[in-house]
C-alpha positions as CSV (number, residue, x, y, z in Angstrom):
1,X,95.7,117.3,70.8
2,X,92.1,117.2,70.9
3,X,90.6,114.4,73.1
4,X,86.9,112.9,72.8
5,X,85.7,111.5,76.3
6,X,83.1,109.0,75.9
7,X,80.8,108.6,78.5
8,X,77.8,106.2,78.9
9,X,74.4,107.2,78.9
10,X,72.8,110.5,80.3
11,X,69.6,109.1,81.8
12,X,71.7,106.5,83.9
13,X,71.3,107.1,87.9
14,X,74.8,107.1,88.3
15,X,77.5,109.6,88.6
16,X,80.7,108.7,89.7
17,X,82.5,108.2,86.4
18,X,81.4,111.2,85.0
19,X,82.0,113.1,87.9
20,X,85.9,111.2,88.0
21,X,86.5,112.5,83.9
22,X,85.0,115.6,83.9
23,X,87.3,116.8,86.3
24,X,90.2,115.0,84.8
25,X,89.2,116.9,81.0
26,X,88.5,119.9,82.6
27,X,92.1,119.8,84.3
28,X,93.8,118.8,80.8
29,X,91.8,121.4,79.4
30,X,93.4,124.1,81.2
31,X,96.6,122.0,80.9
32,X,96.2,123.0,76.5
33,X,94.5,119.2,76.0
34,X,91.2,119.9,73.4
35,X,88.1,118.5,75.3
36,X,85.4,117.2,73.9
37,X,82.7,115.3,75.8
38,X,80.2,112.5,74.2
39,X,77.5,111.0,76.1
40,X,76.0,107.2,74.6
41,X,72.1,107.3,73.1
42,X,70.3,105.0,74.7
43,X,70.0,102.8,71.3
44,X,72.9,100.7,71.0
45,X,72.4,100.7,67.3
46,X,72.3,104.7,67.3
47,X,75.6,104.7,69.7
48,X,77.5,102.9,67.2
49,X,76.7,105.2,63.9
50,X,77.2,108.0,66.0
51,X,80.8,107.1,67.5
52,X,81.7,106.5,64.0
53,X,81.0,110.1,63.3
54,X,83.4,111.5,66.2
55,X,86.9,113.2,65.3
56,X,89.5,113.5,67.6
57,X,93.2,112.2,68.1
58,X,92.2,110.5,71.1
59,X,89.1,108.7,72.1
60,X,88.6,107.8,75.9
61,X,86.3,105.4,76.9
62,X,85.3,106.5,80.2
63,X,83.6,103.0,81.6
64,X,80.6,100.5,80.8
65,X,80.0,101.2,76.7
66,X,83.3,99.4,75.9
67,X,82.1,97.6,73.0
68,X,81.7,100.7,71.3
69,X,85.9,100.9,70.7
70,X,84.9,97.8,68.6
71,X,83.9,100.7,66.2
72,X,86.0,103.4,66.8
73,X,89.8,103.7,65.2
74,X,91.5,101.1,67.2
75,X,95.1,102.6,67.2
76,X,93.8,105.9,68.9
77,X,91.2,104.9,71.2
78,X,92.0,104.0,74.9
79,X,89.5,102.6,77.6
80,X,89.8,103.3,81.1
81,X,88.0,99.8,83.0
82,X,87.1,100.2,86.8
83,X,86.5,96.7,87.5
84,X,84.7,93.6,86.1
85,X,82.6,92.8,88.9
86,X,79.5,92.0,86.6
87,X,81.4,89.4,85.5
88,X,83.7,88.2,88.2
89,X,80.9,88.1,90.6
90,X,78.1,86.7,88.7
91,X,77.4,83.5,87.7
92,X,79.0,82.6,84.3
93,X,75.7,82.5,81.6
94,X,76.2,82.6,78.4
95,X,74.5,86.0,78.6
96,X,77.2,87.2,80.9
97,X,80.4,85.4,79.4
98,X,79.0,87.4,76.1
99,X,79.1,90.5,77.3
100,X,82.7,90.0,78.9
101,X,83.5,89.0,75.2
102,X,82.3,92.2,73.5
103,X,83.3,94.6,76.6
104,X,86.5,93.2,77.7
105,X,88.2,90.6,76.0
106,X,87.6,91.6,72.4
107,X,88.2,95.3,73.0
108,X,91.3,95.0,74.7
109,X,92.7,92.5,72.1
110,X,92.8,94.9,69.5
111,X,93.7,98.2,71.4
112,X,97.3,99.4,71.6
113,X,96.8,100.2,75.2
114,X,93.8,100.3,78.2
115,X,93.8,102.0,81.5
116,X,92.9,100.3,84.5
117,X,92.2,101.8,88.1
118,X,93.9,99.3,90.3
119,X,95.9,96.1,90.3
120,X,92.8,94.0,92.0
121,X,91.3,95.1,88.4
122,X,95.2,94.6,86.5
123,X,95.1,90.6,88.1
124,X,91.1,90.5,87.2
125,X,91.4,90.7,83.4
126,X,94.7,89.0,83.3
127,X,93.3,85.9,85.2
128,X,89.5,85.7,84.5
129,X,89.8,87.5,81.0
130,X,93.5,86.6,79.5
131,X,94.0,90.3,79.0
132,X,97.7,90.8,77.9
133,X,99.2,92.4,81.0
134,X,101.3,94.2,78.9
135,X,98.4,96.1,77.6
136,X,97.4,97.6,80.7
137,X,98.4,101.0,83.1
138,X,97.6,101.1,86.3
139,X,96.8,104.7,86.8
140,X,93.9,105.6,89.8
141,X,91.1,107.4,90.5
142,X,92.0,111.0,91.9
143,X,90.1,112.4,94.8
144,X,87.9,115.0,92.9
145,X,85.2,115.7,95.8
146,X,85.4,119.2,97.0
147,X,86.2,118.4,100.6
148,X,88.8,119.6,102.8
149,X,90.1,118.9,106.0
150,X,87.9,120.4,109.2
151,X,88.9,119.7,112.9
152,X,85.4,118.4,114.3
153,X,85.3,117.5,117.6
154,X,84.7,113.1,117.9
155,X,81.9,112.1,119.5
156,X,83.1,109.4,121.5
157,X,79.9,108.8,123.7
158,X,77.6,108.1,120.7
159,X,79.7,108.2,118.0
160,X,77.9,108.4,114.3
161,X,79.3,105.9,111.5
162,X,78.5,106.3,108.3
163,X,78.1,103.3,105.6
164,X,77.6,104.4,101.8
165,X,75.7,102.2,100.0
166,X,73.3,99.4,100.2
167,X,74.3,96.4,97.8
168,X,75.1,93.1,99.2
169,X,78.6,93.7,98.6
170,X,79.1,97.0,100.4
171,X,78.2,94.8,103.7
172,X,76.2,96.6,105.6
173,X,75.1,93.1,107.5
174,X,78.9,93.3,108.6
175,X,78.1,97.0,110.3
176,X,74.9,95.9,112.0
177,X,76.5,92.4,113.5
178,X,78.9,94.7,114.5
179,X,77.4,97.2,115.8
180,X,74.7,95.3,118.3
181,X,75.2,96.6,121.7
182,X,77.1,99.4,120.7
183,X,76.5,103.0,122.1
184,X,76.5,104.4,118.0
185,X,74.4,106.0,115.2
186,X,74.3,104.5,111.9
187,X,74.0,107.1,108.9
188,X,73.1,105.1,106.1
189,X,73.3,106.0,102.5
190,X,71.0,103.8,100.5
191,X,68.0,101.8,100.3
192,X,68.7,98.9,103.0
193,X,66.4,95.9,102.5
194,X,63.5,95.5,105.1
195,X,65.4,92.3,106.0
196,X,68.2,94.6,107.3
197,X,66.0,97.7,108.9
198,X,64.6,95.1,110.8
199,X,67.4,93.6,112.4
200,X,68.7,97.0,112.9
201,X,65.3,97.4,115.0
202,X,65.5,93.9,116.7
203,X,69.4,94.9,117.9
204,X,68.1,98.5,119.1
205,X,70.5,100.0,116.6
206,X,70.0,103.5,116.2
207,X,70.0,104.2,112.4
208,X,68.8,107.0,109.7
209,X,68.1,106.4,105.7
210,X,68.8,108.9,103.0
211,X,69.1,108.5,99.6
212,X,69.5,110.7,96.4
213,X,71.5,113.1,97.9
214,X,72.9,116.3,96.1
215,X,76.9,116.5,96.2
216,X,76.2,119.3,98.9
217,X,75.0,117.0,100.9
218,X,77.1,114.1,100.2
219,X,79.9,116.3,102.1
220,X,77.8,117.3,104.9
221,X,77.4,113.9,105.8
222,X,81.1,113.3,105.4
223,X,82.0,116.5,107.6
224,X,79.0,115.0,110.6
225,X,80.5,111.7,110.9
226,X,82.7,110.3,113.2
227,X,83.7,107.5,110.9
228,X,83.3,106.2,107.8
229,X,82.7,102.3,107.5
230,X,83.7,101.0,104.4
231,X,84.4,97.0,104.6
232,X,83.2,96.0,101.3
233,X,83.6,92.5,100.3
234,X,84.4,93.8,96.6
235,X,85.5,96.9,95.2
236,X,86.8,98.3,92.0
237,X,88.5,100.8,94.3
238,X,87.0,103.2,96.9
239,X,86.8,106.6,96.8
240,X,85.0,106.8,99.8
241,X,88.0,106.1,101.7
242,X,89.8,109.0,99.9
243,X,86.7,111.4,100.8
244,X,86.6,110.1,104.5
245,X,90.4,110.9,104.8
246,X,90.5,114.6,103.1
247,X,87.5,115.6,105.8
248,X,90.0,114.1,108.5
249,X,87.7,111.1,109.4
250,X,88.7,107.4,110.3
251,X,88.5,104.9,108.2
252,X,87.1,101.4,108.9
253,X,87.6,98.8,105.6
254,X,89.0,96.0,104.2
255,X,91.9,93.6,104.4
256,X,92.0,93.0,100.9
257,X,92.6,94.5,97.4
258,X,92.2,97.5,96.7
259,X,91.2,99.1,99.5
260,X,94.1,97.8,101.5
261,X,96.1,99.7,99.1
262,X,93.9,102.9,98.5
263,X,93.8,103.6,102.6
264,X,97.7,103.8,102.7
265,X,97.4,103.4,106.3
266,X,95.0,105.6,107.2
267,X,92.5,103.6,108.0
268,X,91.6,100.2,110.4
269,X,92.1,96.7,108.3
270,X,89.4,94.1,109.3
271,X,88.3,91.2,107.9
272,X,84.6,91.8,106.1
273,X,83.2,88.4,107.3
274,X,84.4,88.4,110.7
275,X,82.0,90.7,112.5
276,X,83.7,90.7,116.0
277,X,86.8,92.3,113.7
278,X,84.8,95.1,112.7
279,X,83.6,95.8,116.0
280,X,86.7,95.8,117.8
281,X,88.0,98.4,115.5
282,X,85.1,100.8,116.1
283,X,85.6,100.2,119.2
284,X,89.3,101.3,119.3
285,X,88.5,104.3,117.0
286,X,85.9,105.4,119.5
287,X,88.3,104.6,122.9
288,X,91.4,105.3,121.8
289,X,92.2,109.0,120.5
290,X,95.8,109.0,120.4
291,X,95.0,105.8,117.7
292,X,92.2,107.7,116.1
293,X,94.3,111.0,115.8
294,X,96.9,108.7,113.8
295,X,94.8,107.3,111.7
296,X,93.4,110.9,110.6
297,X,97.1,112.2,109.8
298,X,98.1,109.1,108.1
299,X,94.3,109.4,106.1
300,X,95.8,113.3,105.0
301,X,99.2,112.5,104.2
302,X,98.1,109.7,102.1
303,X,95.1,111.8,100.1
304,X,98.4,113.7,98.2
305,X,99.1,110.8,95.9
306,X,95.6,110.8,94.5
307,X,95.9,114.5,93.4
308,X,93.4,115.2,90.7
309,X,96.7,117.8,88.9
310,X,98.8,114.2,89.2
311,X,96.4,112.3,87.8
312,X,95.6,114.2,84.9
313,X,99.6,114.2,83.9
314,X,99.3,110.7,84.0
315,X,96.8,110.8,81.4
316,X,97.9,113.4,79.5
317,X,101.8,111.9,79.1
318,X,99.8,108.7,78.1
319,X,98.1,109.8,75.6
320,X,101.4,111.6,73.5
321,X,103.2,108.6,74.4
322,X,100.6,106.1,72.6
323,X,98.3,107.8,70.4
324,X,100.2,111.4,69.1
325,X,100.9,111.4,65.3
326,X,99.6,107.9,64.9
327,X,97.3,106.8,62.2
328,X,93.5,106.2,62.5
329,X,93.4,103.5,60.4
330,X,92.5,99.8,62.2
């Protein structure tokens, strides 16, 4: 079976999908699956008579250049959608309800079967979208960071949290309400607005910047912290939580979908809006160690379901189950 992954754009300063689906085609690879990996032009027009040109049994939309399946062979082509959050969280234009036409709806009318990373994304299409439920697996993201679990003493005088990302949404106001008066460091991965480094200054919060990091570093900074805040107020799913957990760090994130879900325990539940929530739980990570050490076991146990070998199968028994011997006709 050979297998086209589709992949958006090169030139794009973003990494995490392709990072996700090169190691799930480079696990089918060695599992016999033919891999072959295509990367969208920056022309729309050019990405659409290129796709055309593709051959393979199975074409896998990695994420974002959905419309293209509108021109690929509809019975073998299969999307994989992360979340709708540019729609869901937006205001509804006619430029935006558009593009949730040509990405979303339209696509996954006329496909046999789509992937999706998460329920929270599963209950988004169905209710926003009218996507066909019936349509769509469920299979997640696998922890594909090379981390591994390193006993590191916790520095519970001054501990170090670490917040990845910037956006309004990854709610790193949340973190620095919560973190006013605190004894802490703040690593901060991102460009916060000056709005934010100065009330960071005005609370006396002790913080550092960095941005553009290479993977290398990326797990340093997991493997120096004492605990990874993640209380988004929307995710697609949060692999962060995953990376914090396999380097044996505590969690900090959010009562709701999916990260509820994708912690499996090992991690503290707060509520994102309520500040004094998110400090109390930093605060009981950083007093209690009989707490925090639980957290870290439940954090390792709970990594093994998100094996990238399980994830792949997933994929693998999906694709002989919908798209082997079938036609390529639409």
């Amino acid at each position: 079976m050979k297998v086209c992954y589709i992949f958006r754009e090169k030139e794009r300063n973003a990494h995490s999908i392709e990072n996700l689906f090169d190691a799930i085609s480079t696990a089918g690879a060695k599992k016999g699956i033919q891999v072959e990996k295509w990367y969208k032009p920056l022309s729309k027009l050019k990405a659409i008579f290129s796709v055309r040109k593709l051959n393979a049994d199975v074409y896998h939309i990695t994420g974002d250049c959905y419309y293209l399946a509108l021109f690929l062979p509809w019975r073998k082509t299969i999307m994989t959608i992360h979340d709708i959050g540019m729609y869901k969280n937006h205001s509804k234009t006619p430029k935006r309800r558009l593009f949730a036409f040509l990405s979303f709806v339209l696509p996954l009318r006329v496909l046999t079967v789509s992937t999706v990373i998460s329920d929270l994304t599963k209950n988004d299409l169905v209710k926003l979208l009218n996507a066909d439920e019936r349509k769509l697996k469920v299979i997640p993201n696998p922890l594909v960071l090379p981390v591994r679990y390193r006993e590191t003493p916790f520095n519970s005088v001054k501990p170090t949290i670490l917040q990845i990302g910037t956006g309004d949404h990854k709610n790193l106001i949340g973190l620095i309400e919560a973190a006013k008066g605190l004894n802490c460091h703040l690593d901060i991965i991102g460009r916060p607005s000056e709005m934010l480094k100065e009330r960071m200054k005005s609370y006396q919060v002790d913080y550092t910047i960095s941005v553009n990091l290479t993977q290398e570093e990326m797990i340093d900074k997991y493997y120096k912290c004492d605990i990874l805040y993640f209380a988004s107020l929307s995710e697609g799913f949060g692999l962060p939580i995953l990376e914090a957990q396999a380097t044996g760090k505590p969690v900090v994130t959010s009562n709701t979908e999916p990260t509820k879900t994708v912690c499996g325990g090992g991690a503290v539940l707060v509520d994102p809006n309520d500040h004094d929530s998110i400090r109390d739980a930093l605060i009981k990570i950083q007093t209690d160690h009989k707490f925090r050490n639980k957290l870290v076991q439940n954090g390792l146990d709970n990594i093994l379901k998100y094996d990238l070998e399980n994830i792949t199968d997933q994929y693998i028994s999906l694709y002989y189950e919908y798209f082997l011997y079938k036609g390529d006709n639409k």
